[in-house]
N, C-alpha and C positions, 0 to 999 in steps of 0.2 A: 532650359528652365528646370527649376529644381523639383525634384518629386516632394510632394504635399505627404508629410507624416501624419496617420490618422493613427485613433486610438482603437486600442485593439476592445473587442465589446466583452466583457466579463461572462460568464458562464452562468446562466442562471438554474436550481432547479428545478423541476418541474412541478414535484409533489410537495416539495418548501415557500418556494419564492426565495430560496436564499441566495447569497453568490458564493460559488463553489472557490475553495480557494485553489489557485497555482501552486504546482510543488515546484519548490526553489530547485539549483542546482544541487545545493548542499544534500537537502534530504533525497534525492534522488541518488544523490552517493552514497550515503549511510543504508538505503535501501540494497545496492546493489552489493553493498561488503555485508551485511548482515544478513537478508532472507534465507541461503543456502541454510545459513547454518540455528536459526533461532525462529521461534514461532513468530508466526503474522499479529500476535499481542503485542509482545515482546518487542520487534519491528516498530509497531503501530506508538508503541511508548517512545521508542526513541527521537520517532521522526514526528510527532504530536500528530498525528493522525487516527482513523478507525481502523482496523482490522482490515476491514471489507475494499476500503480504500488504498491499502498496501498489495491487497491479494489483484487487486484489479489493476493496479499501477506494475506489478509484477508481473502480470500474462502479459500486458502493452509491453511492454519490453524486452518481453523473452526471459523471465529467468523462473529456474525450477530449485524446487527443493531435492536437498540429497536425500538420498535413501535413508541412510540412517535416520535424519529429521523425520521421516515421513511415515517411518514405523514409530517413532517416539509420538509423534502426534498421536498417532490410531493408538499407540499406551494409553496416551492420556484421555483423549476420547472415553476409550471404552471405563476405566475406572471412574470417569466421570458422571459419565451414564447409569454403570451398576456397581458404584459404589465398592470397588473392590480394591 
């Protein structure tokens, strides 16, 4: 007898009510060639996502920023901050 295909139930969230969308194959690849090297903005523009949701879909997966990146950030950061 053939197995019964059921539907997979959507993600809802909690503090929304909204449904969280699935990341495709594709943006999951554009993630994993760009994070190293470009900020989680920057990332976030290409793949239509948020920042927050790039950085969290990045830990699930294992991947880190280079060093380089990661003092560029804290540059950016910090001029950010106090304007320098």
């Amino acid at each position: 007898m053939a197995k019964k295909r059921t539907k997979r139930k959507r993600k809802v969230s909690a503090k929304t009510g909204q449904v969280k969308k699935r990341w495709t194959k594709e943006q999951i690849a554009v993630l994993k060639r760009l994070y190293k090297t470009h900020s989680n903005a920057d990332v976030a523009k290409a793949v239509g996502r948020k920042a927050a949701s790039v950085a969290y879909m990045a830990h699930r997966l294992g991947l880190y920023k280079s060093v380089r990146q990661r003092r560029e950030t804290g540059r950016q950061n910090i001029r950010h901050r106090w304007g320098e």
